[in-house]
Structures are given as C-alpha cells and as structure tokens.
C-alpha positions as CSV (number, residue, x, y, z in Angstrom):
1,X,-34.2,-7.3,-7.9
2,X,-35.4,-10.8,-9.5
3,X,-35.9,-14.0,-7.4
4,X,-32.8,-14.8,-9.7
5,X,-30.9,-11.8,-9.1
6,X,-30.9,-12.5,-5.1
7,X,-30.1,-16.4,-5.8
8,X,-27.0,-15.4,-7.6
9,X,-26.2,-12.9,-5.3
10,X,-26.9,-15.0,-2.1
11,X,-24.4,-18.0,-3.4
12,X,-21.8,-15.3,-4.3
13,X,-21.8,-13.0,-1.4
14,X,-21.5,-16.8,0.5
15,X,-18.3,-17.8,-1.4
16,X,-17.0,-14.3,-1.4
17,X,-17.3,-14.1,2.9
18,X,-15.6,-17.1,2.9
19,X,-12.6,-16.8,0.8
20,X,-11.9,-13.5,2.4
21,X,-12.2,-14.8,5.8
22,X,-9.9,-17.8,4.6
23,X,-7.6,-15.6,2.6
24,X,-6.9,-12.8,5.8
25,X,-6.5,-15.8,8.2
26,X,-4.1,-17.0,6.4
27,X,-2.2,-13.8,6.0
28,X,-2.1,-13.1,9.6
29,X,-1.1,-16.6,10.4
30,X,2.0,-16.0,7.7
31,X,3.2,-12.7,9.0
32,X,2.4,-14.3,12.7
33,X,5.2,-17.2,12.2
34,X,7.7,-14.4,10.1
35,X,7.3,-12.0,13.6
36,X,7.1,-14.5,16.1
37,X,10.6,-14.9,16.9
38,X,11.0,-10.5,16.8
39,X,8.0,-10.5,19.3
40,X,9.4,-13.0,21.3
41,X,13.1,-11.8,21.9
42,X,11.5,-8.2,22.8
43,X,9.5,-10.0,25.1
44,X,6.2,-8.2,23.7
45,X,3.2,-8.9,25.5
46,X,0.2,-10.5,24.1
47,X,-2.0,-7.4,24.4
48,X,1.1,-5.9,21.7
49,X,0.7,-8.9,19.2
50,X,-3.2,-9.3,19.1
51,X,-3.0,-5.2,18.8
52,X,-0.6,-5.6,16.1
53,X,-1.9,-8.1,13.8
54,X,-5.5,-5.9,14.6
55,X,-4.4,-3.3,12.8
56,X,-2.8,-5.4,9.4
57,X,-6.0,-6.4,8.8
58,X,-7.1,-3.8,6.8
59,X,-4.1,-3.9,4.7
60,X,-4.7,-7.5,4.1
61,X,-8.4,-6.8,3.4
62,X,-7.4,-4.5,0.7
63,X,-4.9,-7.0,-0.5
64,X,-6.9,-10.3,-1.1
65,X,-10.6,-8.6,-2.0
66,X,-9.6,-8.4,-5.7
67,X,-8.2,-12.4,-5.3
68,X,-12.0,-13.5,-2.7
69,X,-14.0,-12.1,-6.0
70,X,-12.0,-14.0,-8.4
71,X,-12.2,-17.6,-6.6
72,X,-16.0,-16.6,-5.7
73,X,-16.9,-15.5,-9.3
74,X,-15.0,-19.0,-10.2
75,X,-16.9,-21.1,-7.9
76,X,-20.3,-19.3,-7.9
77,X,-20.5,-19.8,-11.9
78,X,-18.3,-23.3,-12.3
79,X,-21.3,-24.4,-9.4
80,X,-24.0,-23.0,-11.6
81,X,-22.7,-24.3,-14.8
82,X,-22.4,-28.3,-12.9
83,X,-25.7,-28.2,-12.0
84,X,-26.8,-27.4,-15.4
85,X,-28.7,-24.0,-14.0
86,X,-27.0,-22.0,-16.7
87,X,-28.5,-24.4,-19.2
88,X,-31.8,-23.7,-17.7
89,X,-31.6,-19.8,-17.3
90,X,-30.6,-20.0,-20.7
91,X,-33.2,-22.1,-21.5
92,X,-35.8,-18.9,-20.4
93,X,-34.1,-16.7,-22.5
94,X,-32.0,-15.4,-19.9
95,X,-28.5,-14.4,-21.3
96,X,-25.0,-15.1,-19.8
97,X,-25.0,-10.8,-19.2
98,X,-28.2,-10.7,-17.3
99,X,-27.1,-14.0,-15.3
100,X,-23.8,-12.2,-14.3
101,X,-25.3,-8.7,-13.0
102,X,-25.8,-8.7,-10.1
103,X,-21.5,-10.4,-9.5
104,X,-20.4,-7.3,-11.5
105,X,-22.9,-4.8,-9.3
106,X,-21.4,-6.5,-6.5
107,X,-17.8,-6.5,-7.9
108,X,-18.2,-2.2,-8.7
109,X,-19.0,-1.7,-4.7
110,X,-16.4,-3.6,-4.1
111,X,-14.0,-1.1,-6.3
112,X,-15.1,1.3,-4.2
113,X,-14.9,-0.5,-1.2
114,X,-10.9,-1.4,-2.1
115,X,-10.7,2.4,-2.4
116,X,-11.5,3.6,0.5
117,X,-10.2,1.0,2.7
118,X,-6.9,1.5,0.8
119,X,-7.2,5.4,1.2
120,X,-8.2,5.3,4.6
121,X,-7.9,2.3,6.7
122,X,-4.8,0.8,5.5
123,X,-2.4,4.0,6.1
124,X,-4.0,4.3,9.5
125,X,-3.7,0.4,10.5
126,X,0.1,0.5,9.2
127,X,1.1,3.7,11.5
128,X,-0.3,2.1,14.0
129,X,1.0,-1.4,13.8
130,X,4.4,0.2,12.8
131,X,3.9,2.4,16.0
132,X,3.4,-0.5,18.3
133,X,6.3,-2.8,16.5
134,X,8.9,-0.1,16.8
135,X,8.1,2.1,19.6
136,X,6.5,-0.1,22.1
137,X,8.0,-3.8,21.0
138,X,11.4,-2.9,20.0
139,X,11.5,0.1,22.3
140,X,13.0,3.1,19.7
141,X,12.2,6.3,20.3
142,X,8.9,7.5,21.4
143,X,6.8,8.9,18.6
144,X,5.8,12.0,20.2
145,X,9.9,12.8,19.7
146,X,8.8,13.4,15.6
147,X,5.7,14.1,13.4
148,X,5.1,13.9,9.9
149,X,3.3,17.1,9.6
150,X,2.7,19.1,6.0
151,X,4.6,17.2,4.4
152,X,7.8,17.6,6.7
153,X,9.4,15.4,8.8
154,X,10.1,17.2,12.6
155,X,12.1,15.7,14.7
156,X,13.4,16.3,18.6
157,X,16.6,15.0,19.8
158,X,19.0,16.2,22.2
159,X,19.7,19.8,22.2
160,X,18.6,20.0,18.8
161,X,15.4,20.4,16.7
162,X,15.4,18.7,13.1
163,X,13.3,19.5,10.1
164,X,13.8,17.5,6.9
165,X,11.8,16.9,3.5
166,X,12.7,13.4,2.3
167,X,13.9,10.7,4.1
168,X,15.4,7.6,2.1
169,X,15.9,5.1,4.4
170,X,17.7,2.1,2.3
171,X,20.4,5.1,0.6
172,X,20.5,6.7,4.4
173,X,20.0,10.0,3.0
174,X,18.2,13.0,4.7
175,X,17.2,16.1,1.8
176,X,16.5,19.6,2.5
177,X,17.9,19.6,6.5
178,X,17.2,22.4,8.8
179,X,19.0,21.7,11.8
180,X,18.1,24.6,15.2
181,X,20.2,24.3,17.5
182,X,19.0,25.3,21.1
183,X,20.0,26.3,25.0
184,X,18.6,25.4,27.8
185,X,16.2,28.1,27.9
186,X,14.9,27.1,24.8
187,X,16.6,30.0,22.6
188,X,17.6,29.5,19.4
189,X,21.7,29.7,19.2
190,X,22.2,28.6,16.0
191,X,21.0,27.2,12.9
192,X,22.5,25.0,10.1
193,X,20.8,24.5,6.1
194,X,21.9,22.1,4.2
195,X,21.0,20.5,0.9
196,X,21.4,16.9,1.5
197,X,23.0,14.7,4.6
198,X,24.1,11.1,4.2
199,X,24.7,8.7,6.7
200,X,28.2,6.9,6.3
201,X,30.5,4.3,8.9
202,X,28.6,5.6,11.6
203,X,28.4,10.1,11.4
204,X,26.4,12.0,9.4
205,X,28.0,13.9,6.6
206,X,26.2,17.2,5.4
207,X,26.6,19.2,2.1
208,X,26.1,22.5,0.9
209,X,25.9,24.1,4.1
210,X,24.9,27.7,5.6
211,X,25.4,28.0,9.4
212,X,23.3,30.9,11.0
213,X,24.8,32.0,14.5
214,X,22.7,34.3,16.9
215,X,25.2,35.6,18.8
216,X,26.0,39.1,17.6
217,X,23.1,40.6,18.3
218,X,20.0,41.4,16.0
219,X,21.7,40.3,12.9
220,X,22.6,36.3,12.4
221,X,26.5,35.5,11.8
222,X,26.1,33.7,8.2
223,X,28.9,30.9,7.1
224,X,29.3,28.6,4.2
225,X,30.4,25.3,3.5
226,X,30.8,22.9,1.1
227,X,30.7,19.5,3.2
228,X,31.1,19.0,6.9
229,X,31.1,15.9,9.6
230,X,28.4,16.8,12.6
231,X,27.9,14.5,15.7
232,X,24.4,14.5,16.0
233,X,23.1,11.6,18.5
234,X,20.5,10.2,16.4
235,X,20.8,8.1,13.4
236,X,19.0,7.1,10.6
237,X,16.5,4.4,12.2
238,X,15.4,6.9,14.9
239,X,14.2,8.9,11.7
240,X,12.4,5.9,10.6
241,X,10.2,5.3,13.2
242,X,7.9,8.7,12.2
243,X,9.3,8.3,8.5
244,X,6.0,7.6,6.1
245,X,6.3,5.3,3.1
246,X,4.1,5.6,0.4
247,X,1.9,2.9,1.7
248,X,2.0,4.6,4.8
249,X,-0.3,7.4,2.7
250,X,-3.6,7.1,0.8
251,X,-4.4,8.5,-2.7
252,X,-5.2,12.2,-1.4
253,X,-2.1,12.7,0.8
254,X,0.4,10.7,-1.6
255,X,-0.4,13.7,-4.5
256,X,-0.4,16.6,-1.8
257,X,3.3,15.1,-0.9
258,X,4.3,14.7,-5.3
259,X,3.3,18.0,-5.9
260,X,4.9,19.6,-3.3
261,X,8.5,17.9,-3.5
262,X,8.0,18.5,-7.5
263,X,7.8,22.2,-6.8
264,X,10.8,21.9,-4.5
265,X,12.9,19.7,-7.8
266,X,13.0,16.6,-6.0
267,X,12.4,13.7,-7.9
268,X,9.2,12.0,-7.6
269,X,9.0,9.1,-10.2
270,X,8.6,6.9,-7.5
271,X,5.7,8.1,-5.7
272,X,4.0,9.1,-8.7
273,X,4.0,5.2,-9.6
274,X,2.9,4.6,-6.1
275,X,-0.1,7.1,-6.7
276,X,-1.4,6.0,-9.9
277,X,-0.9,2.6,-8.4
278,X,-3.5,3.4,-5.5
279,X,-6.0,4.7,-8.4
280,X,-5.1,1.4,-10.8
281,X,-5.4,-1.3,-8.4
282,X,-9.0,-0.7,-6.9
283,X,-10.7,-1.7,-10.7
284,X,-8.6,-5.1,-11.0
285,X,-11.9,-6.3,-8.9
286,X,-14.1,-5.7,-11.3
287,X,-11.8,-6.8,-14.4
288,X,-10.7,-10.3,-12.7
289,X,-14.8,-11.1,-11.9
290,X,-15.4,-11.0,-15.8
291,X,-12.0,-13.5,-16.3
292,X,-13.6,-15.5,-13.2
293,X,-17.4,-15.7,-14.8
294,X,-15.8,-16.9,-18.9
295,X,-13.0,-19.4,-17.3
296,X,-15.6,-21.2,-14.9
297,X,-18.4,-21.3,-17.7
298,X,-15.9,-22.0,-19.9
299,X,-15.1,-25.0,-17.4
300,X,-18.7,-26.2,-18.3
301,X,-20.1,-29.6,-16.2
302,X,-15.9,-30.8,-16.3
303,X,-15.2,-27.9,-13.1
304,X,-15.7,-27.8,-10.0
305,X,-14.0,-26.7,-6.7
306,X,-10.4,-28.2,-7.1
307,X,-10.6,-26.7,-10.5
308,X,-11.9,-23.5,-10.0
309,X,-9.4,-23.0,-7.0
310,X,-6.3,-24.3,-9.1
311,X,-7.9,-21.6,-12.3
312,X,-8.0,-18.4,-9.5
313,X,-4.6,-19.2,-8.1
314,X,-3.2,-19.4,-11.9
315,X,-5.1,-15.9,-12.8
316,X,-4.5,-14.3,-9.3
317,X,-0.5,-15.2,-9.8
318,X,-0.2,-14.1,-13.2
319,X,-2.1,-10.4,-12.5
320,X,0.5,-9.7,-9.3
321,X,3.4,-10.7,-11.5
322,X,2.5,-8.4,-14.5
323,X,1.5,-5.7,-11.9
324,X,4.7,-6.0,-9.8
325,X,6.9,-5.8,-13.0
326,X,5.1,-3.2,-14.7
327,X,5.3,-1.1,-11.6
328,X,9.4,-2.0,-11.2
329,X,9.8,-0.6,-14.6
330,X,7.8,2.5,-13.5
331,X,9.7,2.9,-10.4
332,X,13.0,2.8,-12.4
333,X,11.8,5.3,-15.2
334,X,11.8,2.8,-17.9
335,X,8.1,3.3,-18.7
336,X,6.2,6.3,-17.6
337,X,4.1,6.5,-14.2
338,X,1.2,6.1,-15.3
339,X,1.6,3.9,-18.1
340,X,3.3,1.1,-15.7
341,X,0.9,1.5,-13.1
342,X,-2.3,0.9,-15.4
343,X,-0.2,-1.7,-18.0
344,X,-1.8,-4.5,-15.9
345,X,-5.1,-3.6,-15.8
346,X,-4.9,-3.0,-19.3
347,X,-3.5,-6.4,-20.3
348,X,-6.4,-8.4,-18.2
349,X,-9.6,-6.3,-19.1
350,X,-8.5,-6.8,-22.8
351,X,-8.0,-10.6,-21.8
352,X,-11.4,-10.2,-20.1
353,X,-13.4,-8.7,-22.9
354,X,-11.7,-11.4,-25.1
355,X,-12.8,-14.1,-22.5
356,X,-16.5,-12.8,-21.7
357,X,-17.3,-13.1,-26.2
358,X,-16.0,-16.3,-26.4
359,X,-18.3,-17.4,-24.0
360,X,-22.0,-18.5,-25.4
361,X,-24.2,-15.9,-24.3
C-alpha cells in the first residue's frame, strides 16, 4: 500500500466512522421517542430500554452502512477535489481509478461486512429486542411457551399442544394446524388436523378437519369435517410473540424455510423476494461509492460539505424508493422475485458506470 493509498484510506475510514456513528444515533434516538410512551405505560425499567435499543443496533448498522459510504465517498473526494489534490495526483500521472482504490477495496469488505451482519447479527438482535418488548415489557406470554423449531411453529397452551407451519399475522390465519389434545397425565386423548384456521370476531374457525380420538383402544376413532368453531384460549398475538418474520431470518434459514413450504404447495412469492432481497442489498455499498466518487468530482472546487450532504441524501432517497417499489411489485407478483429484488441495483450500477466515464480520468 502507497503513502497515497493509506492517505485516502485514512480520510475515508474517518468520514465513514463518523457518519455511521451519526447515522445509528440518530436511529436509536427516532425509534427511542416512537417507543417512549409504550415503555413508559408498561412501566419498563431502564435495564429493559438500554437492553432493547442494544440489540437494534445491528439492524440499524446494516441499514445505514450502504448510506455512511455514500456521504463518506461524497465528502472524502468533494474534499480532495477543493483542495485541488486531485489536480495534483493527476498531475503525477495518477488516474481517477488508481485514486479511488483503495474506497472501492474498502467499499467490497464492507459488502461482505453488510452480509454477515445482516445474516447473522440482525435476526439475532431482533429476537431478542422483540423478546424483551413483548415478553418482558408488555408481559405476553413467556417464550419458552413456543419455539420456532425446523421450520414449525410449536406452541403450549392450556391443555393443548399446537403445531402449525405458517403464521400470517395481519390476515390472522394459522396453515397446516396440528392441534394434541392432552390429560393430566400428559396422554394424548385426541388429536385434530386441519388445513387452515382463521381467526374471526373473537374464535378461531378451522377447516378441513380430521379429529383423531384415542379412546377405543389401539386403533384411533377418525372423523371428518368440513369447518368447525373450537374454543381454544389463545389468540393470534400469543402466536406472534415466537412467530419469525422474514427479517427475523438471515439468507441461509429464509431458503431452508422457501424450500420447504414450496414442497408442502404454500405460496412463497413473498419470502422468495425477501431472500433475494438479503443477497441484492449487501452490493448497493459498493454501487453507491462509485455514484459518491463521479457526483463529488463532478462537484469539482464548487462542493463541499453542505453539498455533498444535500447530493447523498438526494442519491440515498432515490435508491430506497426504487428498492422499496421494486420489491412491492415483487411481493405482489407483478414482477418476478428476483427480478424486483435486483431491479434497483441494476438501475444504479448502470447509473454508476454511466457516472464513473463521464468523469475525467
């Protein structure tokens, strides 16, 4: 590494610490004043909150890295370019792709960075803040009542055992319920399968029914129905508090959970957006430090900090509104999976590549 290479790298790694720091404080601070009054009412201790807003930090890591190398590669270069030390690296024969090097190096550890703290630390820090918001502020039911294990949702209420693959909390709908029914002495009495329950003005409806009863001996008592009310004690939020979204999941466990409700029929446009989402959005890092480098040399002498700032909120904006659209049409089958979940990234690197030649090398 060249005396330039470690100057470069030195007054971007400082901008870049900086932004992020800035950028996470203020997310915290946000979702701090939007949960205050929730935290408050369930007279949560301060232990709770600080524990809480602990564990969002990875998620808003993950969330404003790609934005903290945008308005770093922006200030780094528009700094660069004022001072007229582009002119002079230029002046040694240096060109514009040498200068930048070591901000993309930087920006490709970075991709992988977003990855794994987006695989690994962000589903963990959710559970956990979810965990301590429900459970131990809001006082629902304990999580060691349910699991999310292979897949499957398990669940133990009162007198009962539930087992269910899909949980849809905003349609209220539980698919593929197992329902065991037990004594006291913990023996199975009976049994009910059903293809899908919905929960409507307060009881849980089931359909397409088999009851099992293990009463007659060795062989189950079988009986079929079409639909039928049960009063079961739980409802649908005491599923939710051991329910996993999708960005409850990283990559790895978000494709184990596609493939095996697509083997089961269920539909899984949604999640397969989700997962080629979690593969899409690590690279906009490395895209959005290419449109960052051409816009602030672009800027020439005339930018500076106000500029550059004003230039990475315009960029940053525009990439999340494209994304979030793209991914809406996805989620509603209008474009394929994968298609909406890269069109984004597609649309800025061709905007950076368009960017980066205009620029005199």
């Amino acid at each position: 590494m060249t005396i330039l290479d470690r100057y470069v790298s030195r007054e971007f790694i400082k901008q870049l610490f900086l932004i992020l720091l800035t950028l996470i404080s203020l997310s915290l601070l946000v979702d701090f004043f939007g949960k205050i009054r929730m935290f408050m009412s369930n007279k949560a201790t301060f232990a709770q909150m600080a524990s809480y807003f602990f564990y969002e930090i990875p998620l808003f890591a993950s969330l404003t890295i790609p934005a903290s190398v945008l308005l770093a590669s922006l200030m780094t270069f528009a700094s660069l370019s004022r001072y007229n030390e582009i002119i002079a690296m230029k002046a040694n024969g240096i060109s514009l792709y040498r200068i930048s090097l070591p901000v993309i190096i930087i920006a490709g550890i970075l991709c992988l960075v977003t990855f794994y703290v987006t695989e690994f630390l962000t589903p963990y820090g959710i559970e956990k803040a979810e965990h301590i918001r429900l459970v131990e502020v809001q006082k629902q039911k304990k999580a060691g009542q349910g699991a999310f294990k292979q897949n499957q949702i398990w669940y133990r209420g009162k007198g009962a055992i539930y087992n269910f693959r899909v949980f849809d909390p905003d349609k209220r709908i539980l698919k593929g319920v197992t329902i065991f029914y037990l004594d006291s002495g913990f023996h199975l009495t009976s049994r009910i399968d059903a293809e899908w329950a919905e929960w409507k003005n307060g009881v849980w409806t089931l359909h397409n029914i088999m009851e099992s009863y293990f009463d007659t001996g060795t062989f189950p008592r079988l009986k079929w129905i079409d639909k039928k009310k049960i009063d079961i004690a739980e409802e649908p939020a005491d599923f939710q508090v051991i329910q996993k979204d999708a960005e409850q999941m990283g990559y790895l466990e978000l494709r184990r959970y596609i493939n095996k409700m697509e083997n089961e029929g269920y539909d899984v446009t949604r999640h397969l957006v989700d997962m080629y989402g979690r593969m899409a959005f690590p690279f906009v890092t490395l895209i959005l430090v290419f449109i960052g480098i051409s816009f602030s040399l672009k800027m020439g002498r005339s930018g500076g900090v106000t500029k550059s700032i004003g230039a990475g909120i315009v960029i940053g904006f525009s990439y999340w509104i494209v994304h979030a659209f793209s991914m809406s049409l996805g989620r509603s089958g209008t474009v394929p999976p994968f298609i909406s979940a890269w069109l984004a990234n597609a649309i800025f690197v061709s905007a950076a590549i368009y960017l980066f030649k205009k620029v005199e090398i």
